[in-house]
Structures are given as structure tokens and as C-alpha cells.
DRENVO-763553 format. One record per residue: residue number from 1; residue in one letter; chain; z, y, x negated of N, C-alpha, C in turn. Coordinates in pm, 1 decimal. Layout:
DRENVO-763553
[NUM,A,A,[Z,Y,X],[Z,Y,X],[Z,Y,X]]
...
//
This chain:
DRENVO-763553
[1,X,A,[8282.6,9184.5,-7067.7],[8262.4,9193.5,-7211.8],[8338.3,9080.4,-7280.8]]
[2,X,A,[8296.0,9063.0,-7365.5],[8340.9,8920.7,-7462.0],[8495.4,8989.4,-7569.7]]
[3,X,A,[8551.4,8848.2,-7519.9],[8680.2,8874.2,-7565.1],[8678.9,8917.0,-7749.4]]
[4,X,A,[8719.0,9036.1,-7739.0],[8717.8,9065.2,-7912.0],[8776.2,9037.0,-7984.3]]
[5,X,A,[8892.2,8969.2,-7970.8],[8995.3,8887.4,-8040.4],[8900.5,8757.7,-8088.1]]
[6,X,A,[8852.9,8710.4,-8002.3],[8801.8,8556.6,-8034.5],[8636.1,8617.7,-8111.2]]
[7,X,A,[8590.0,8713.0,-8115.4],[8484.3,8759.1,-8183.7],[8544.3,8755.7,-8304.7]]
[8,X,A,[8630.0,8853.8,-8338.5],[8683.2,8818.4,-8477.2],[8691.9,8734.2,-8550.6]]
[9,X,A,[8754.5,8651.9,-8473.2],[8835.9,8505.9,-8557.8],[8723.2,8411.9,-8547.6]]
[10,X,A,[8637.2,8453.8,-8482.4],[8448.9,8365.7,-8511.7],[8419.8,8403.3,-8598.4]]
[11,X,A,[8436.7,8527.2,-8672.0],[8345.6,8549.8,-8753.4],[8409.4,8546.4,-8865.7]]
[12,X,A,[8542.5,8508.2,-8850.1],[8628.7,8481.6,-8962.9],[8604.7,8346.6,-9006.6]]
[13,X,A,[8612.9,8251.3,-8920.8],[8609.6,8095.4,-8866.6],[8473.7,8068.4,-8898.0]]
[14,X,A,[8402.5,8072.2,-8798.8],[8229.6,8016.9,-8805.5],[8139.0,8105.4,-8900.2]]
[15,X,A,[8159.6,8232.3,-8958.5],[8069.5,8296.8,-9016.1],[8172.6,8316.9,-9150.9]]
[16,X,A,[8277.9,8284.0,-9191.9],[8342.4,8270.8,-9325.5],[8370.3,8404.6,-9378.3]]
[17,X,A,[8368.6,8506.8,-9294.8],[8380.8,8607.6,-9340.3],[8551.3,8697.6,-9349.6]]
[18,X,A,[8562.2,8766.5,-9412.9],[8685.6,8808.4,-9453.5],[8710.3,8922.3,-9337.8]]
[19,X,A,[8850.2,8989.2,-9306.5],[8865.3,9120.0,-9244.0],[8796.4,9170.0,-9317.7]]
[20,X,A,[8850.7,9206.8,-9468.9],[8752.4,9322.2,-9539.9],[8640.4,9313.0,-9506.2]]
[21,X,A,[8549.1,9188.4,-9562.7],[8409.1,9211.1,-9502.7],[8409.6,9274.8,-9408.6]]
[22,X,A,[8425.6,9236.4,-9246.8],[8393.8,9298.9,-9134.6],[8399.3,9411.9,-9156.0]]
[23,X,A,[8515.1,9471.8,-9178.6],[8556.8,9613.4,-9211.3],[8432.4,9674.8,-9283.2]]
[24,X,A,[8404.1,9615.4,-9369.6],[8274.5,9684.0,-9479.7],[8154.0,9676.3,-9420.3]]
[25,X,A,[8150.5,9551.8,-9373.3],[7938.1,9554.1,-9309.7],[7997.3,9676.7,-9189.0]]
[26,X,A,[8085.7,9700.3,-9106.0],[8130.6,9810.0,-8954.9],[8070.7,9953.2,-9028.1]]
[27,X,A,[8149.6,9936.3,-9176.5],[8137.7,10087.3,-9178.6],[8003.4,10088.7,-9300.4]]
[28,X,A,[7924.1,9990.1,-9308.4],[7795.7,10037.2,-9323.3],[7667.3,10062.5,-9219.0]]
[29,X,A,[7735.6,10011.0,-9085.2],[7659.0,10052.5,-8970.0],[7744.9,10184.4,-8893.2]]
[30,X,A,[7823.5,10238.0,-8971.9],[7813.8,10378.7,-8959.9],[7977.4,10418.1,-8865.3]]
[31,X,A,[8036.0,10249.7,-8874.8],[8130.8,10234.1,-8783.3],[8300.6,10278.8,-8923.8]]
[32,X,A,[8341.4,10387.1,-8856.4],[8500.3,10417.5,-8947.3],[8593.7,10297.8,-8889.3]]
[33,X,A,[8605.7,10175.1,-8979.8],[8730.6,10115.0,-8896.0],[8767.0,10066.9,-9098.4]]
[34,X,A,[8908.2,10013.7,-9068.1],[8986.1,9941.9,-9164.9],[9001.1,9836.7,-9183.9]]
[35,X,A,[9018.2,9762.5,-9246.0],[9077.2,9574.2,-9281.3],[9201.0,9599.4,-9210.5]]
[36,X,A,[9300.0,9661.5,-9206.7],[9410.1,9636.5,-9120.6],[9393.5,9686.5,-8991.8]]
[37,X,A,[9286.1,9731.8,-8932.1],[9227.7,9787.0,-8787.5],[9176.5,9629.9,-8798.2]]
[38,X,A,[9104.1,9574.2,-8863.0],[9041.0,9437.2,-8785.7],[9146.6,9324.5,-8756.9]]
[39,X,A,[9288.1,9318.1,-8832.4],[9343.2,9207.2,-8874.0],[9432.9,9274.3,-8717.7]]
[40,X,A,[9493.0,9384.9,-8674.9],[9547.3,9398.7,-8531.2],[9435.3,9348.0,-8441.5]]
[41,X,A,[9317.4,9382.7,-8455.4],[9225.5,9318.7,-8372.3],[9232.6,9215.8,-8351.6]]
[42,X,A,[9251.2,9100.1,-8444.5],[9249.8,8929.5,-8469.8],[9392.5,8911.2,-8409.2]]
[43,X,A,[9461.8,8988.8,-8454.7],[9594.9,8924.0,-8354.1],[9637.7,8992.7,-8250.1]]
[44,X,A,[9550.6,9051.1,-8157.6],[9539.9,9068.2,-8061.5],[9658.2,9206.5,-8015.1]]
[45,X,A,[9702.2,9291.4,-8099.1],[9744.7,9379.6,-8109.9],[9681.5,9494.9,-8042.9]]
[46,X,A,[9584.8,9521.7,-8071.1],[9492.3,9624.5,-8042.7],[9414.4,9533.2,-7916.2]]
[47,X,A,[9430.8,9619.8,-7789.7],[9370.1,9541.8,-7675.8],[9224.6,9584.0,-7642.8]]
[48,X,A,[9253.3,9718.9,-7690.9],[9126.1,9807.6,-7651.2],[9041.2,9945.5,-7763.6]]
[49,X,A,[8985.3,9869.4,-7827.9],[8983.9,10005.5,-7941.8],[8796.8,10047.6,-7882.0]]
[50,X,A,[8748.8,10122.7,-7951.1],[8668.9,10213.5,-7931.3],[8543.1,10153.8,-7922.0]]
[51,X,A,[8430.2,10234.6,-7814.4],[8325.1,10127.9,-7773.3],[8271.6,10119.5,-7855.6]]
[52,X,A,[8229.8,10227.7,-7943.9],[8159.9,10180.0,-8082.0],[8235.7,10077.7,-8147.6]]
[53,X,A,[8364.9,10036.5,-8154.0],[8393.9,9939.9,-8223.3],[8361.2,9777.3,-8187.3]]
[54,X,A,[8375.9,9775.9,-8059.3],[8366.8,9700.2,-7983.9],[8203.1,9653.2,-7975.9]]
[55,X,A,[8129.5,9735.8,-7939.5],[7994.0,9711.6,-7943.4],[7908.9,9684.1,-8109.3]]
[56,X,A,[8015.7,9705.7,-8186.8],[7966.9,9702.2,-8350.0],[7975.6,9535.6,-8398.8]]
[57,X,A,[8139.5,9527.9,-8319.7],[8131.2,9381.8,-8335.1],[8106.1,9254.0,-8257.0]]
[58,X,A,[8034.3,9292.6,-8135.2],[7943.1,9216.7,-8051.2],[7804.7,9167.8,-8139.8]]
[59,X,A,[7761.7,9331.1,-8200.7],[7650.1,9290.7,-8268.2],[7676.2,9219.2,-8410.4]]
[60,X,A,[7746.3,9207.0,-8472.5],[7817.8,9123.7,-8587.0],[7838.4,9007.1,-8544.2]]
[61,X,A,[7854.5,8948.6,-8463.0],[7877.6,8854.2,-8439.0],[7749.1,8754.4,-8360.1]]
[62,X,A,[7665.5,8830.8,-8287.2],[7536.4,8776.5,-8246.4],[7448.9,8744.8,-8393.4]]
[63,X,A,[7489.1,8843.1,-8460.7],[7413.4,8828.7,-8615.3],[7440.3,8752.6,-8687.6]]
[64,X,A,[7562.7,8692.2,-8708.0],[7604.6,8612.4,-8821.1],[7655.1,8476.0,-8715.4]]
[65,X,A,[7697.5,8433.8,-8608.9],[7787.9,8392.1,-8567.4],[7635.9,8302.5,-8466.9]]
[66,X,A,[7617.5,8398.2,-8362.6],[7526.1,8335.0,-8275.2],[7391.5,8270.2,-8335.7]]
[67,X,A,[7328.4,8372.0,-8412.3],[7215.3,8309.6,-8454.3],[7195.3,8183.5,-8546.5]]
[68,X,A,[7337.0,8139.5,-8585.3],[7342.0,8034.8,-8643.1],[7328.1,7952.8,-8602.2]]
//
């Protein structure tokens, strides 16, 4: 699985998007996470959080990040 730390900071980086954002488009696909749940994510704090989270922001990132 693709490192989720560096998903983040892509989509922070290459897709210009904010923690909050992430946080907000996650939990309009139905995903409960926080701006300070994404920002441990980005700094690599959080090694392993939940597959829905994980798989929420695989697809966030193929969406905004890859298809570019």
C-alpha cells in the first residue's frame, strides 16, 4: 500500500489542498476524520489509522493528485 504520509503531503503539495480540506471532502465521503487527524498523518505520527481512512485517501489522491 502507498505510503500515506507522502499521499498527504501530495495532496497538500501537488493538489494545493489544505488539511482542512482533506478533512472535509473525507467526511463528505462519509469518512469521520479531523484536520488535526490529517496533520499527525502528514507528520507521520499516526503510522496506521483505519482502512477506511486509508483507502479514502488513496482515492483522494488518484482524484485530485493522479489524474492530473
Amino acid at each position: 500500500m502507498e505510503d500515506l504520509r507522502k499521499i498527504v503531503n501530495d495532496l497538500i503539495d501537488k493538489a494545493d489542498m489544505t488539511e482542512q480540506g482533506i478533512a472535509d471532502e473525507l467526511r463528505s465521503l462519509g469518512v469521520e476524520i479531523s484536520q488535526p487527524s490529517i496533520n499527525r498523518l502528514k507528520n507521520g505520527t499516526v503510522k496506521r489509522p483505519s482502512f477506511k481512512v486509508g483507502r479514502a485517501l488513496v482515492e483522494l489522491h488518484r482524484k485530485h493528485v493522479q489524474a492530473a
